[in-house]
C-alpha positions as CSV (number, residue, x, y, z in Angstrom):
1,X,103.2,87.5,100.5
2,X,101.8,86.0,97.3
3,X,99.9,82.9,97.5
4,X,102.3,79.5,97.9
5,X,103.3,78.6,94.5
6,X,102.6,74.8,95.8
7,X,98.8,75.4,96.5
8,X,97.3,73.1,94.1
9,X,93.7,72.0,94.4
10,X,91.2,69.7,93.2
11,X,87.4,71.9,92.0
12,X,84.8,69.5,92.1
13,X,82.0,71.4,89.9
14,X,78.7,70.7,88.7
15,X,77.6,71.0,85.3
16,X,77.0,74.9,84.4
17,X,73.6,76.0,84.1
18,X,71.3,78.8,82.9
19,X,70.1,81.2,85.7
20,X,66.9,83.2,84.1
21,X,64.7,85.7,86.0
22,X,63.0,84.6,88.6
23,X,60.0,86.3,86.5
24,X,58.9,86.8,83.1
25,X,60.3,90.1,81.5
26,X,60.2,92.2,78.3
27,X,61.2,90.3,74.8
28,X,63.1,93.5,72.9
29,X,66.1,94.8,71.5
30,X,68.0,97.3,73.6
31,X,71.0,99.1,71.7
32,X,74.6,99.4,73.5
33,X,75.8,102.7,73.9
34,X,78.3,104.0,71.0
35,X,80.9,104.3,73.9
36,X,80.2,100.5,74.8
37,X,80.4,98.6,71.8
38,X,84.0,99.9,70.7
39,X,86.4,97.3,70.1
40,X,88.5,97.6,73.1
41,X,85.6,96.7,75.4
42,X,84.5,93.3,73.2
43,X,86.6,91.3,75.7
44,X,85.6,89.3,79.1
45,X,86.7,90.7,82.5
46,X,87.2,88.1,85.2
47,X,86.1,89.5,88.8
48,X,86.8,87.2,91.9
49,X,85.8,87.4,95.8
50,X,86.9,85.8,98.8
51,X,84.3,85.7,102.2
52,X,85.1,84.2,105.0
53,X,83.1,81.9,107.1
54,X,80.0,83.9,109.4
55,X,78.6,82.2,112.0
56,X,75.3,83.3,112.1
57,X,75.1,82.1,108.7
58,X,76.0,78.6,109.5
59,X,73.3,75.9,107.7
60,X,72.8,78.6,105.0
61,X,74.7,77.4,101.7
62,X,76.0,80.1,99.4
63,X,75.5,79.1,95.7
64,X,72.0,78.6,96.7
65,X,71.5,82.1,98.3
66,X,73.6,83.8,95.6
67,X,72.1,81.7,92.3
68,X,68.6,82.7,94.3
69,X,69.3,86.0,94.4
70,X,70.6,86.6,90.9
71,X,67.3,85.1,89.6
72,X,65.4,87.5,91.3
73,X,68.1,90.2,90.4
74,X,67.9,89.1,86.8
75,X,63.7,90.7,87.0
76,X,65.5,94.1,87.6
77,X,68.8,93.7,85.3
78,X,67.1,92.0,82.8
79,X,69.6,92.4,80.0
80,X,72.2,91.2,81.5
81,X,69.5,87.4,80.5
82,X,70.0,88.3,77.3
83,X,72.4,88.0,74.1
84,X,74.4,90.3,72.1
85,X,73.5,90.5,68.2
86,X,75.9,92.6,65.9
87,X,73.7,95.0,63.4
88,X,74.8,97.2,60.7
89,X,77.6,99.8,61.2
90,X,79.1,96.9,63.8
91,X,76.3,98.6,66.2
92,X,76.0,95.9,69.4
93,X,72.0,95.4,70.5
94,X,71.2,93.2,73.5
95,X,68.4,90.9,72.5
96,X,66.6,90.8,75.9
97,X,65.7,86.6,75.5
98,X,65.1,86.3,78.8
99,X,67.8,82.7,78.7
100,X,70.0,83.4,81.5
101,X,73.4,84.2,82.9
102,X,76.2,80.5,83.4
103,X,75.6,79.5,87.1
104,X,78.5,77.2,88.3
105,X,78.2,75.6,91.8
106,X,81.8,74.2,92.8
107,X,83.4,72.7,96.1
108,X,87.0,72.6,97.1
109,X,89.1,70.8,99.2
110,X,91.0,74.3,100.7
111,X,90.5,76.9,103.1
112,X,90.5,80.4,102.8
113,X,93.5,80.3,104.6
114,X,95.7,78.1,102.6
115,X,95.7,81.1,100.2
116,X,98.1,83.1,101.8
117,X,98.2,85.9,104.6
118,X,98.0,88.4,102.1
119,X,95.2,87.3,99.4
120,X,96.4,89.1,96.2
121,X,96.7,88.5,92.1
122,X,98.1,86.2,90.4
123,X,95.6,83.3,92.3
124,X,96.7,80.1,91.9
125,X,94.1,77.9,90.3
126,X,92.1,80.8,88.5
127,X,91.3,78.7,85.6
128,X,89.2,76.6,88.2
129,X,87.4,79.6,89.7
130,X,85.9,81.3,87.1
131,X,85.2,78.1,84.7
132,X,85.5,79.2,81.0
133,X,82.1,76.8,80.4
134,X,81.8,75.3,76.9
135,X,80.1,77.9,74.6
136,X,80.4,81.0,77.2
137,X,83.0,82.8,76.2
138,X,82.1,84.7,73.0
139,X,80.9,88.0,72.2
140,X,78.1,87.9,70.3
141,X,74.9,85.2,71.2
142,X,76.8,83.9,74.2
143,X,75.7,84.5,78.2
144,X,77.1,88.2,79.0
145,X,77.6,87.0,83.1
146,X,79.2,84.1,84.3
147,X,79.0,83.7,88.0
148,X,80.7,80.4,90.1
149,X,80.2,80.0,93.5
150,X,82.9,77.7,95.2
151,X,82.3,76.5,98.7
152,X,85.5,76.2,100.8
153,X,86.1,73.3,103.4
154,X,86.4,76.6,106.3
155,X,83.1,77.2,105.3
156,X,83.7,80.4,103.6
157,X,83.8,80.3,99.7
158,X,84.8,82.0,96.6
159,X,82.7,84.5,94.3
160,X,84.1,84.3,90.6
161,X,82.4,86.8,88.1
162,X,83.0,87.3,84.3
163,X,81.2,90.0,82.4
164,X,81.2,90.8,79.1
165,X,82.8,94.6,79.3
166,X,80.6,96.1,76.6
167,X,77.5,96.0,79.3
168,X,79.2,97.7,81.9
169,X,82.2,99.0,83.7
170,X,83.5,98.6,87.5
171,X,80.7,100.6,88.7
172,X,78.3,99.4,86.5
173,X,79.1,95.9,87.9
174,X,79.4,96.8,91.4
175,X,76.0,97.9,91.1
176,X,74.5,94.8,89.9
177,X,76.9,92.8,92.4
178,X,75.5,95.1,95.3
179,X,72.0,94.3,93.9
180,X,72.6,90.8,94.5
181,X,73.9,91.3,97.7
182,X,70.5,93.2,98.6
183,X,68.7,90.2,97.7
184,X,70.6,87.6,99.1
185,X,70.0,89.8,102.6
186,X,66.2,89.5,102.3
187,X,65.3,92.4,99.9
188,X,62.3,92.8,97.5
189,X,64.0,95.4,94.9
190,X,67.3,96.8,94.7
191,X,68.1,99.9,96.3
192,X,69.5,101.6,93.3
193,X,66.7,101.2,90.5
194,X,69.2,100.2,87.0
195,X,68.5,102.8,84.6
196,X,69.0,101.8,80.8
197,X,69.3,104.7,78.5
198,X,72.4,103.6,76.8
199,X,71.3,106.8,74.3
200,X,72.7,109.2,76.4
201,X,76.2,108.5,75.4
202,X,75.8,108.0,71.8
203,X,77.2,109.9,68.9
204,X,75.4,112.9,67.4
205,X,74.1,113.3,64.5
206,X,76.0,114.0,62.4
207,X,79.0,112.8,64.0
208,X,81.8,115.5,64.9
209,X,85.3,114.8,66.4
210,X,86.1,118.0,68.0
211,X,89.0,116.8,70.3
212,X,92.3,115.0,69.0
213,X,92.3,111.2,70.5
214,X,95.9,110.0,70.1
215,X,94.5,106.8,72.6
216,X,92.9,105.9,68.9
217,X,95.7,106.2,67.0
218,X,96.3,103.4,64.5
219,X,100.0,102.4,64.8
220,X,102.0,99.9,63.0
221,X,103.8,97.7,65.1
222,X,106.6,98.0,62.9
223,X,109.7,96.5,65.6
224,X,107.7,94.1,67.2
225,X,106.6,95.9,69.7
226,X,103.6,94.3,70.9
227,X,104.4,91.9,73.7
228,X,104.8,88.8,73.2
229,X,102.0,86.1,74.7
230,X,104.7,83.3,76.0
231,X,106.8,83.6,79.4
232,X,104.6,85.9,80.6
233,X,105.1,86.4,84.7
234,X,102.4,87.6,86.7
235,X,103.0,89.6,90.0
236,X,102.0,91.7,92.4
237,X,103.0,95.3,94.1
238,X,101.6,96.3,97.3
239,X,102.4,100.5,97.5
240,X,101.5,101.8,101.1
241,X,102.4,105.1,102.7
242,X,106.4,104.4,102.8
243,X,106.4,103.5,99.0
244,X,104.2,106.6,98.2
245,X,105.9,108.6,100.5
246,X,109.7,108.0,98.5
247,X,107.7,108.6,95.5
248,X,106.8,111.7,96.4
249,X,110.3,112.7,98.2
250,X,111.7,112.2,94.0
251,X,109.2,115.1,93.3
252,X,109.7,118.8,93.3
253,X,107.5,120.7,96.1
254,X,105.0,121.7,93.9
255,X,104.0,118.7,92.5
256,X,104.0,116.3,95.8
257,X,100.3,117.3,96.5
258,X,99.7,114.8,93.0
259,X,97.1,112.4,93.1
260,X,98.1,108.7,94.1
261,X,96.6,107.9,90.9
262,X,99.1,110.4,88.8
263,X,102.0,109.5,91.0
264,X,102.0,106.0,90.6
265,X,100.7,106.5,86.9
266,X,103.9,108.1,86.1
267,X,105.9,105.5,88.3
268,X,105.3,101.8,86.6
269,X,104.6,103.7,82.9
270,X,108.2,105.2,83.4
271,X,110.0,101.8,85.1
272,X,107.7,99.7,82.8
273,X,109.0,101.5,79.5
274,X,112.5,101.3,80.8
275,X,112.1,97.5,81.4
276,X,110.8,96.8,78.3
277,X,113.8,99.3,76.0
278,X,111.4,100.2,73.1
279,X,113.6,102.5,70.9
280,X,114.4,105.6,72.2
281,X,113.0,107.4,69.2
282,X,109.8,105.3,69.1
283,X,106.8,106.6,70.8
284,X,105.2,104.9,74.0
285,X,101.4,105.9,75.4
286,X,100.0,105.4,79.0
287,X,95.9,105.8,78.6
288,X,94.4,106.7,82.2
289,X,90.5,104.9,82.3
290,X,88.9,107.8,83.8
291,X,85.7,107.6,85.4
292,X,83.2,110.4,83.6
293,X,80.5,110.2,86.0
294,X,81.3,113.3,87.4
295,X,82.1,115.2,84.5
296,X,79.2,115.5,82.5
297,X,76.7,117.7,82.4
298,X,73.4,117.6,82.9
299,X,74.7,114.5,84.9
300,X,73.8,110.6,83.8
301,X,70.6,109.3,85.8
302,X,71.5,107.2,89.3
303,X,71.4,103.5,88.3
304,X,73.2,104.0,84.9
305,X,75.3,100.8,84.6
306,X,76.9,101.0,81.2
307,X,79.8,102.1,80.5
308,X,81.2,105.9,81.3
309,X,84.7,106.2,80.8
310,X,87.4,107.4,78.6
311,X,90.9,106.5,77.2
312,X,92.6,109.9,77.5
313,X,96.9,109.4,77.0
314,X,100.1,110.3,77.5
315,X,102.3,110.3,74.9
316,X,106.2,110.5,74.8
317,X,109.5,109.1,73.1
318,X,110.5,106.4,74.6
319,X,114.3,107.9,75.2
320,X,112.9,111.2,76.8
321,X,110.4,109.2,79.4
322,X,113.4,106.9,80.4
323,X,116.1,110.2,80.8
324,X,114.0,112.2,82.4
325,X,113.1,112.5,86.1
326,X,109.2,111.2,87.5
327,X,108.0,114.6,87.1
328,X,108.2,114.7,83.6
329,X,105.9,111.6,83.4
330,X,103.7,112.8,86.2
331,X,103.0,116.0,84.3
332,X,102.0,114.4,80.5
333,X,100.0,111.6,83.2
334,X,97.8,115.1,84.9
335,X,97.4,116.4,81.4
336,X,95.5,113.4,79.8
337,X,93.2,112.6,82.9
338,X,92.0,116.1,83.3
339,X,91.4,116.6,79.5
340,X,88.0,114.2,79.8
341,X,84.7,116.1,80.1
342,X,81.4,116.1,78.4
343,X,82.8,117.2,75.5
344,X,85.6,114.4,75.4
345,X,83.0,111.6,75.9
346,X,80.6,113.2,73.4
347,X,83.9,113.2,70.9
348,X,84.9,109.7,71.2
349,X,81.3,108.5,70.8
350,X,81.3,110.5,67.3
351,X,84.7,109.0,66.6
352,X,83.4,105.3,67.2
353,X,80.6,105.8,64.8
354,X,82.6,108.1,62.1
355,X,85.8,105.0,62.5
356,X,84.0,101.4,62.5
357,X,84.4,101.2,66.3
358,X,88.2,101.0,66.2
359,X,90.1,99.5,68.8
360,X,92.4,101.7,71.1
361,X,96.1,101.7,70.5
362,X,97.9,99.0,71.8
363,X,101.6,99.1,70.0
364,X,103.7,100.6,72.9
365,X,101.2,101.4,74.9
366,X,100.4,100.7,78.8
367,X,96.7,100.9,79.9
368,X,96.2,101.8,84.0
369,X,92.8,101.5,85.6
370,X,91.8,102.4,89.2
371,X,89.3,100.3,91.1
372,X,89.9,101.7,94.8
373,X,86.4,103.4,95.0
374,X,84.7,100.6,92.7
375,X,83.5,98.9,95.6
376,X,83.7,95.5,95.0
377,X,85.6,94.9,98.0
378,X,82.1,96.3,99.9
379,X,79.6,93.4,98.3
380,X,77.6,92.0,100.6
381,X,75.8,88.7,100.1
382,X,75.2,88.2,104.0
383,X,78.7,86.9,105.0
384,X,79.9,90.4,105.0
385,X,82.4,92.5,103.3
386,X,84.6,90.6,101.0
387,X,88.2,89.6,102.2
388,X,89.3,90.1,98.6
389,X,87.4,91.7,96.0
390,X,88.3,92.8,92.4
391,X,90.1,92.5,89.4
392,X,91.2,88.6,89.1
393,X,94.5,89.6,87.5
394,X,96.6,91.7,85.8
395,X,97.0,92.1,81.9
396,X,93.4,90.8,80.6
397,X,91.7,92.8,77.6
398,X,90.8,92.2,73.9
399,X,94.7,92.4,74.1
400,X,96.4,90.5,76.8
401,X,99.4,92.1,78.5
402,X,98.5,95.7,78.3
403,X,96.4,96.4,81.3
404,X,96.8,96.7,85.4
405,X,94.7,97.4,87.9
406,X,95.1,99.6,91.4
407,X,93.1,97.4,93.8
408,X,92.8,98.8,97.6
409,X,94.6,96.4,100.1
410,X,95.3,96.2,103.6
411,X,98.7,94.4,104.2
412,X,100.0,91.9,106.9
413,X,101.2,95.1,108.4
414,X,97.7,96.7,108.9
415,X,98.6,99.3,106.2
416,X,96.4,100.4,103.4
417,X,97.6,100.7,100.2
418,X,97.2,100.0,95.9
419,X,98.0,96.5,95.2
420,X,98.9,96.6,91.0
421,X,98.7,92.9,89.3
422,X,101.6,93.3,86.5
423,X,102.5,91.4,83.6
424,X,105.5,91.6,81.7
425,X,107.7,88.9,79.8
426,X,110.3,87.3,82.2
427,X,113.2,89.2,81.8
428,X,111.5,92.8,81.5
429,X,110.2,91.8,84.9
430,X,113.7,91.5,86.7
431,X,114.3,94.9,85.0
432,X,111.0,96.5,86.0
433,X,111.6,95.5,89.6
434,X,114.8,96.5,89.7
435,X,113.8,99.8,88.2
436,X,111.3,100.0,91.2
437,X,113.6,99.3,93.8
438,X,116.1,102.1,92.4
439,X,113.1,104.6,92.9
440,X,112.3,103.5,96.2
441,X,116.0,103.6,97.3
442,X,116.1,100.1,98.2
443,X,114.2,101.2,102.2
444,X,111.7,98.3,101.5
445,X,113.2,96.4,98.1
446,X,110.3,94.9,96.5
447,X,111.6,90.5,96.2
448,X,113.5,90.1,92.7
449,X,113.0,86.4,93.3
450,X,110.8,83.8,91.7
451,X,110.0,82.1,94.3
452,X,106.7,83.8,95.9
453,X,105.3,84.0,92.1
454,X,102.6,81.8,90.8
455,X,102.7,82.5,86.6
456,X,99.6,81.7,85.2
457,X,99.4,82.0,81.1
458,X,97.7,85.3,79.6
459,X,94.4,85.1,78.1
């Protein structure tokens, strides 16, 4: 169940502020890594939580243990108080000024409750979450954090984030969220001491590309391809065990021990490429964000909190990923996430530096990132574990429409599952869902109607 349609709210905010560390801390210049400051990453990412009321924190009031805690965060993440500056070579350095991260304190007349049984993207109301505050929202010389606490009338309240991406990915943030968290519960330092060293992913010198990076192609958009920004629709698919499970019953025996990832890679790049009807002969891409972490060697420090991922794709012709079955997808899907090592990360760094910083390929292409183990949902500010936690919706980048997120979820049913925030234009949607349903044989048809959808404009 998506959130009523009809739940419309009145935020009372106050006027956005500047949050600085709670101490003095270094004045200098602190480069971005060449994997950071690539052009897909110059974007905001909108985060949001959901807690629930605690009684034994009853008299305590959020904003004011969270903004608190940030400040005193802020001594360790220092950086984050700071402002981008663009230098030669389009080379991002964070000026480390010391001015602060946007701090937003909001009420609203709702309760958590009034959201829906099952709290999932697209929110109604967004906009009003996570404010866009006059002057925030830019790359370069603007805050890099936005954080708004809004205080429900249940007495449980909402956690809104935006980051600028080029500081950090999901676990990067998580880490600085869980840092919070630590502080907020009484503690001097964080657990997990941030490590810097932004060098360790930079390009060598002199640069060489030694792998092929079709994700970097640079492809005309000769048909119009690129989706367009109006009548976008903004929903939501819950896949549990009996939605993986006819997945996998489409695949041959070898290839049902796939990853959830891979399977449902393959799925809503195939059904999503089909709903869209590209021409046959033109050439569509799914890029797989894969976590690097554990792929390079010598491993990065603990505490790292930039960015460590790649872009690795799938290519195909349109016509041939439509014809053929799920497997064919699945296999091009395992190809590209297991071609990222150190080598790969080490290649796209050079390729940055050697290129301008291009941008990845967007023309035909569908971008897929997986936040189950990211934790968010774990952050702990002292009313416990989130009831909600991650991506606020579906289709934000430096180009809108192109992105989803897998976000764990527990249904009304008690089942675990991926719940995927999608965007598409109106009427590729009714086709993408009735794609979807085709696959899953119609056991448990996902709803082809309007109704339970709240469409919220791109970015």
């Amino acid at each position: 169940m998506a959130p009523p349609p009809s739940l419309v709210f009145s935020v009372r905010r106050s006027k956005p502020e500047l949050v600085a560390p709670a101490k003095p801390t270094p004045h200098e210049f602190k480069p971005l890594s060449d994997i950071d400051d690539q052009e897909g990453l110059r974007f905001q990412i909108p985060v949001i939580q959901f807690y629930k009321k605690v009684p034994s924190m009853h008299g305590r009031d959020p904003a004011k243990v969270i903004k608190d805690a940030v400040a005193r965060a802020l001594v360790f993440y220092y950086p984050f108080a700071g402002r981008l500056r663009e230098e030669a070579g389009r080379k991002l350095v964070v000026e480390c000024t010391g001015e602060g991260i946007v701090f937003i304190e909001a009420d609203v007349d709702v309760t958590l409750e009034q959201f829906g049984d099952a709290l999932q993207p697209p929110f109604p109301g967004l906009e009003e979450l996570i404010y866009d505050a006059p002057g925030s929202g830019g790359v370069l010389n603007s805050p890099l954090l936005l954080i708004q606490v809004t205080r429900l009338q249940c007495g449980g309240f909402i956690f809104g984030l935006r980051l600028n991406h080029t500081m950090s990915d999901a676990a990067g943030l998580v880490q600085f969220m869980s840092a919070v968290g630590e502080m907020a519960r009484g503690a001097s330092a964080p657990s997990i001491p941030p490590v810097w060293r932004r060098d360790l992913l930079n390009a060598r010198d002199p640069p060489r590309v030694t792998r092929t990076h079709h994700e970097y192609d640079e492809v005309a958009d000769t048909k119009g391809t690129i989706i367009p920004l109006d009548d976008m629709e903004h929903r939501s698919f819950f896949f549990g065990p009996t939605e993986f499970a006819a997945l996998r019953r489409l695949l041959p025996p070898h290839l049902r021990t796939c990853s959830t990832f891979e399977l449902l890679t393959a799925c809503l790049w195939r059904c999503r490429t089909i709903a869209l009807r590209p021409d046959p002969e033109e050439e569509v891409r799914v890029l797989c964000i894969v976590n690097a972490r554990s792929r390079l060697q010598p491993p990065l420090p603990a505490g790292y909190y930039g960015n460590v991922f790649g872009f690795p794709v799938a290519l195909s012709s349109a016509g041939t990923l439509c014809r053929n079955p799920l497997e064919y997808a699945l296999d091009l899907v395992k190809g590209a996430k297991n071609s990222v090592d150190q080598e790969y990360m080490k290649s796209v760094a050079d390729l940055m530096v050697s290129t301008g910083r291009r941008h990845f390929t967007v023309v035909r292409s569908y971008l897929v990132s997986d936040l189950t183990r990211a934790g968010f949902g774990d952050v702990d500010f002292g009313w416990g574990k989130a009831v909600y936690g991650g991506a606020a919706k579906g289709g934000v980048g430096a180009i809108p429409g192109v992105a989803s997120f897998y976000i764990p979820f527990r249904n009304h049913k008690g089942e675990d599952g991926i719940v995927v925030p999608f965007c598409l234009p109106a009427a590729a949607m009714e086709i993408f869902v009735k794609e979807l349903n085709s696959l899953l044989k119609e056991e448990h048809p996902l709803p082809s109607n309007k109704s339970s959808t709240f469409i919220i404009s791109a970015l």
